[in-house]
N, C-alpha and C positions, 0 to 999 in steps of 0.2 A: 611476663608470661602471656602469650597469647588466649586471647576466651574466645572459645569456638561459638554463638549463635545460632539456633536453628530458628529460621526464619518461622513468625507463626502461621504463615497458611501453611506451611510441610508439615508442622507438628500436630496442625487440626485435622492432618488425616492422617496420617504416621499410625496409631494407632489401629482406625478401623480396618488400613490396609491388612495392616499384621494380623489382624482377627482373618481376615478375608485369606490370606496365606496359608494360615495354619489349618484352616479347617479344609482349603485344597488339599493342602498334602496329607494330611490326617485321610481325607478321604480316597486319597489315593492307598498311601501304606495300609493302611486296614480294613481294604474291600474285602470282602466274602462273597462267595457264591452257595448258592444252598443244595449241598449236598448230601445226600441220606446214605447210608450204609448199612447194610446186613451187621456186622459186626465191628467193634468200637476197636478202631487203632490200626483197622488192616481191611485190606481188600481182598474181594475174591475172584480169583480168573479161572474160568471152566476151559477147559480145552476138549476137543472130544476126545474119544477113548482110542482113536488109532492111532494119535500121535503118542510117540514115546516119551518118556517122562524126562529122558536125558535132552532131547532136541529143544523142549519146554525151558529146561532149566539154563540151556546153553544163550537161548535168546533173553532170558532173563537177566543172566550174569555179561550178556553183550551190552544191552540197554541201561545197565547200571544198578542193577535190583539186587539189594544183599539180606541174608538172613530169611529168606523166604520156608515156608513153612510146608514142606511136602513130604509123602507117604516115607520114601528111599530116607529121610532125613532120622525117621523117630528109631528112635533106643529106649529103653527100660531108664526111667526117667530116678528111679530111685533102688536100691537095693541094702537091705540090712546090714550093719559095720559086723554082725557077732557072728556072721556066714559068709563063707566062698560061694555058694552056691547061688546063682542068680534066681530070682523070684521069678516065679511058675509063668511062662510065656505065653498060656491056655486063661490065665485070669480073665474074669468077665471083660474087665475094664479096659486091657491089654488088646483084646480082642474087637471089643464096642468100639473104643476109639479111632478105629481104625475107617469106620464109616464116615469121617466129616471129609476123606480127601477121594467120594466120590458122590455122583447124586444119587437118589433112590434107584432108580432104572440102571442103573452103574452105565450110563452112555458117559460121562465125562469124566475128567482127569480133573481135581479142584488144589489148587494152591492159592494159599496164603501169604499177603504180600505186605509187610510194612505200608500205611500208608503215606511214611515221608519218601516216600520215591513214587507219588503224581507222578509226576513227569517223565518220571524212566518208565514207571506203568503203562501208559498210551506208547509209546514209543515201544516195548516190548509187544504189546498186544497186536501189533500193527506187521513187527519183523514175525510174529509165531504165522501172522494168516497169510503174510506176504512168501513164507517161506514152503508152508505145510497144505496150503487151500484148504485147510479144518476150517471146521466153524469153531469160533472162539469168543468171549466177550467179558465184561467185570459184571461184577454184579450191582455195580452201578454207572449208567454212563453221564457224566456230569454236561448236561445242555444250561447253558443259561437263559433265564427267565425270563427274557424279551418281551412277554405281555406284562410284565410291572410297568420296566421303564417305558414302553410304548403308549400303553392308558398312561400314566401321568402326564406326558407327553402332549397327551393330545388334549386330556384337562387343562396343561399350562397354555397350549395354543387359543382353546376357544376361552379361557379367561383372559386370556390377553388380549382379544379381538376383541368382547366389551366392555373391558375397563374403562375408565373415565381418564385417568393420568398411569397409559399403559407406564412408563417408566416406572413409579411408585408401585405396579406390579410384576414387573418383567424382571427385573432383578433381583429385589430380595426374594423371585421365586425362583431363582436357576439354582440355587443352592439346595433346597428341598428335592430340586426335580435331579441335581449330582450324586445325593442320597443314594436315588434309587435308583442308578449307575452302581455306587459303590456297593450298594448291600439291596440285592434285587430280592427279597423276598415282597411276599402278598400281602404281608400284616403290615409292612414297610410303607409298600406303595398306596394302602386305605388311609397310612397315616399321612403322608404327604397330599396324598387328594384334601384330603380333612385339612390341613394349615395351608393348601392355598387357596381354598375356600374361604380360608380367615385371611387373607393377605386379599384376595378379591370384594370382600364385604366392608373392609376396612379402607380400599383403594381411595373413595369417593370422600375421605374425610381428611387425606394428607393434605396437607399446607394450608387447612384453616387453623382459624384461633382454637389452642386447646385442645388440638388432637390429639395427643399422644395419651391426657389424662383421660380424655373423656373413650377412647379406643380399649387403656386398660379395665374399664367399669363396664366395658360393653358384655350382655349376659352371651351374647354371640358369638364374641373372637374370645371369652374365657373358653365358653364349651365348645368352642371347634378344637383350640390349641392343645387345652388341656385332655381333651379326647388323644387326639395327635400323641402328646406326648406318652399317656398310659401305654398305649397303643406298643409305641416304639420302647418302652419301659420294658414289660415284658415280655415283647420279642426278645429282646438280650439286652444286659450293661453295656458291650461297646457298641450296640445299636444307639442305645437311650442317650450315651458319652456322646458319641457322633451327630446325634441331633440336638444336643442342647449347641456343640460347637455351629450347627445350621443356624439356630436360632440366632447365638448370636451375633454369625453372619448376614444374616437379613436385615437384624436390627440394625448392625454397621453401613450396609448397604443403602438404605434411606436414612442413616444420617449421611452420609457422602451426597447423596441427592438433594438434604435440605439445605445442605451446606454451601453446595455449590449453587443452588438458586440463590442461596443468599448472598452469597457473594456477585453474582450475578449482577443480581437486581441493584446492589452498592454502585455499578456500574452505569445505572443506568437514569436517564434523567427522569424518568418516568415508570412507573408501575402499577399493575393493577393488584387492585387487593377485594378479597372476595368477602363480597358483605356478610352472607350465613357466617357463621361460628359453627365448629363443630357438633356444641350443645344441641345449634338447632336444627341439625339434620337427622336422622334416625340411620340406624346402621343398615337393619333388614326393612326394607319397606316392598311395595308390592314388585319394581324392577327386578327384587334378586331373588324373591321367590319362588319364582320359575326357573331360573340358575342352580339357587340351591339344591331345589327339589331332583333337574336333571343329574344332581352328583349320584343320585340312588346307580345309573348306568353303570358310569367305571364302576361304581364298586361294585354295582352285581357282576361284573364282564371280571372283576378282580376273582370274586368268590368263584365264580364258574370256572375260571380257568382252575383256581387252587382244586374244586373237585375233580376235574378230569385231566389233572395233572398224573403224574408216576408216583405222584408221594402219598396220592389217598385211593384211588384207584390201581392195585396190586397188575401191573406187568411184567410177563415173565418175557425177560429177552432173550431164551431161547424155546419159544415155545412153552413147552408142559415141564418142561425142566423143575426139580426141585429138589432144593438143596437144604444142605444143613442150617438152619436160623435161629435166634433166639423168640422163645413163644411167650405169653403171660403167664405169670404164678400160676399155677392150679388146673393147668393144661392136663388133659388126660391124653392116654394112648401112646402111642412107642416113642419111649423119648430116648436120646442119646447121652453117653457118657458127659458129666459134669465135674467141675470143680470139687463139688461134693463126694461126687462118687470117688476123684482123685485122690481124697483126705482118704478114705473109706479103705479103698487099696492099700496106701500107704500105711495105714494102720494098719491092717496086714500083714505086710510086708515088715515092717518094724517089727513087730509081734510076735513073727514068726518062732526067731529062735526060743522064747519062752514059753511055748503051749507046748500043749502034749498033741501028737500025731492024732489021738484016738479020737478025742473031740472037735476036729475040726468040722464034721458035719454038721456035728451037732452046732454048731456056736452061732449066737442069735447075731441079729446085724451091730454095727457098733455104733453107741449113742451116747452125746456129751456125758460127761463124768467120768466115761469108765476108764479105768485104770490096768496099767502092767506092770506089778509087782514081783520083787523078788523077797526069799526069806535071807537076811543077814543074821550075824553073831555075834557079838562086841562084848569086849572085858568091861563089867561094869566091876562097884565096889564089892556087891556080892555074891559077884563070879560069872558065869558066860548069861548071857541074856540072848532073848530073838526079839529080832526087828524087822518088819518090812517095809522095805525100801523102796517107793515109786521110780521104775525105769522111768514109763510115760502115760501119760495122761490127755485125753479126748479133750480137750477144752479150748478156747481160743488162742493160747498162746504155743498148743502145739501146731493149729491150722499158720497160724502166723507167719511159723519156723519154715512151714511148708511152701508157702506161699515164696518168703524168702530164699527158698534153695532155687524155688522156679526159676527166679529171677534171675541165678546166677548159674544156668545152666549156660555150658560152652556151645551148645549146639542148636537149631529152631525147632523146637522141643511145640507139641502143640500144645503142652498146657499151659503155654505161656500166652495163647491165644485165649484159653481158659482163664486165665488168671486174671487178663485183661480187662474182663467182662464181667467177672463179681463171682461173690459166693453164689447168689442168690439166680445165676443167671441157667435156663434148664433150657435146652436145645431140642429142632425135633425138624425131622423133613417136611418143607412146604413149598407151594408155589414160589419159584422166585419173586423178589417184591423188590423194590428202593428205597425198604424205611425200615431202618433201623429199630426204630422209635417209635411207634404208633401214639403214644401218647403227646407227642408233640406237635401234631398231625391235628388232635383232636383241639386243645387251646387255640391252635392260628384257627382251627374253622370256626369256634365262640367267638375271638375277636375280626376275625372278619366280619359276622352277624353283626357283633355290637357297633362295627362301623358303620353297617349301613343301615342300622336306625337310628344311625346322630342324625342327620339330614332332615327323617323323619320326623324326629323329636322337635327339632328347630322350629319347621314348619307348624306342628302343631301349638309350639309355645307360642309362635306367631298370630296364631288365628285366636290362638285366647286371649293374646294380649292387646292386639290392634286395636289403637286408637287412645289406648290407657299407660301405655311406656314408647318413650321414645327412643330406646335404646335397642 
């Protein structure tokens, strides 16, 4: 039987290639772009009020758009089994809901779009104004974030102009700077500034004796990297995923570079070899100082941008427009029909056949526990007995059931847009915005803060420490 051989130079890099591979295509299949949403799972497209609703729906269903969510769409989403008679068409909730498929000023036509048809979305939006010359728009238009990769960019350029052994940093940095290609947000791109600042501080120590141990102990590429990382931590897991695969393509990265020096030099009748030890060079001394310190820039130019961005800074793209949104807990003033209210109804409605006509004015609103009883009769041993029997009951397992029928309506019912978005979730007319989430808006502007007083901080441990650690 023949034995196949693989040669040992192919196999000493076999290896770091395949690291170098995967975290390519890793960061190709799993880019993100940062987009905000009014409402979670679906988009919204205003159309103004003179286009007809059938023309809307016609270039929707051209472009590929199914299940969309509009006024002509909704039916009485629930009706009691023990009646013919369809529940009252005048109900509050029947009535309120009917405000999310216009803005306040009722100048626009609003539908609800599945967010997995991106793509048919623009492509629609584009035949509605190419066709109607309305103004139209979503309620979010997805730009990408060009001052991330841009500032990184130009951090990887002017550190690679003063490195000492640009190779030992041009490389293991293209992988950081693909990062924020792949996944352009702010918190992203502070964290990559911050690890090629440790790939720049560290530059000036490859290829002596002892670098690698005396680099892991250093208190400067710990607290850059480990910043870095937090950083990219929680921004998200396949952020945090994505950069640990950076990492360890950097790392592969100057091993290919020491390797092939090495091999090199095997070649060579002659070489120099560099007296210092890594020991005895210091990692921050006064040269990078002034480097470091300059990082405060990008990442103030990082932070700045992040404020006068769409995501924290509320633009309305049309104007004064304002639409239906979701607001925080404990929002006062005219709010719109809810999940809640939906259970509310529907209790109601179920209920119906068992009250009395008389007291329907009277009846307080309904609130966990309560129940809808009937009186039953059963042959016991000593003779007829009464019993009452729970129809139903307010509790979590009837919202449940509710929830579940949602789910299984034939038709794009809005309370499935409701349903989407939580119990807890209460709606109300506001300026159009691009964020969903206001709370997630709030975390990237602390961790951008906290980026840029790493730099800060360095420098200050610098000036206490000089002269007493060489590290």
């Amino acid at each position: 039987m023949m034995e196949i051989r693989i040669p040992p130079l192919r196999a000493k890099y076999a290896m770091p290639i395949a690291c170098i591979l995967i975290t390519l295509l890793c960061l190709i299949l799993f880019r993100s772009i940062a987009v905000s949403r009014i409402w979670s799972s679906y988009r919204v497209l205003y159309v103004d009020r003179s286009v007809d609703e059938a023309t809307v729906l016609s270039c929707l269903e051209a472009a590929g758009c199914r299940n969309t969510i509009t006024l002509s769409a909704q039916r009485t989403p629930l009706q009691a089994p023990m009646t013919a008679l369809p529940p009252d068409s005048s109900a509050p909730y029947l009535v309120q809901r009917l405000q999310y498929f216009t803005d306040k000023d009722n100048r626009y036509r609003l539908f609800y779009i599945p967010d997995s048809y991106e793509q048919q979305i623009a492509k629609a939006l584009r035949s509605i104004v190419s066709q109607t010359h309305a103004h139209a728009g979503l309620d979010d238009e997805s730009r990408y974030p060009w001052a991330v990769p841009v500032t990184c960019l130009l951090v990887f350029l002017c550190f690679s102009i003063f490195s000492t052994h640009r190779r030992f940093f041009v490389f293991p940095a293209l992988f950081p700077l693909l990062l924020t290609l792949s996944m352009p947000f702010y918190v992203t791109g502070a964290a990559v500034c911050l690890y090629m600042t440790s790939l720049f501080l560290a530059n000036r120590l490859w290829g002596r004796r002892n670098d690698v141990r005396v680099l892991c102990r250093s208190v400067y590429i710990d607290f850059l990297l480990g910043a870095a990382m937090v950083l990219l931590l929680i921004q998200s897991v396949r952020c945090a995923l994505l950069s640990l695969l950076v990492l360890a393509s950097s790392a592969a990265a100057l091993y290919i570079l020491k390797q092939y020096q090495a091999d090199r030099d095997k070649k060579c009748a002659f070489t120099y070899q560099l007296i210092f030890t890594a020991e005895q060079l210091p990692v921050m001394y006064a040269g990078t100082v002034r480097p470091v310190l300059l990082l405060c820039v990008p990442l103030l130019v990082l932070l700045l941008s992040f404020l006068f961005s769409a995501r924290f800074f509320p633009r309305s793209p049309a104007g004064s427009i304002q639409l239906p949104m979701p607001v925080e807990p404990g929002t006062e003033g005219e709010l719109l029909p809810s999940l809640e209210d939906y259970f509310a109804w529907a209790w109601d409605t179920l209920a119906f056949p068992y009250r009395s006509l008389h007291d329907a004015q009277l009846r307080p609103p309904v609130k966990d526990g309560d129940k809808i009883t009937v009186t039953e009769y059963v042959q016991a041993a000593s003779g007829i007995k009464e019993r009452q029997r729970v129809i139903y009951e307010y509790d979590k397992d009837f919202k449940d059931k509710l929830e579940k029928d949602i789910r299984a309506l034939d038709y794009p019912a809005l309370e499935k847009l409701l349903e989407r978005q939580g119990r807890h979730c209460r709606a109300a007319y506001r300026l159009s915005r691009t964020t969903g989430k206001p709370q997630g808006d709030g975390v990237s502007l602390v961790l951008l803060v906290a980026a840029l007083c790493v730099p800060l901080l360095l420098c200050v441990y610098y000036t206490n420490t000089a002269g007493r650690k060489n590290v």
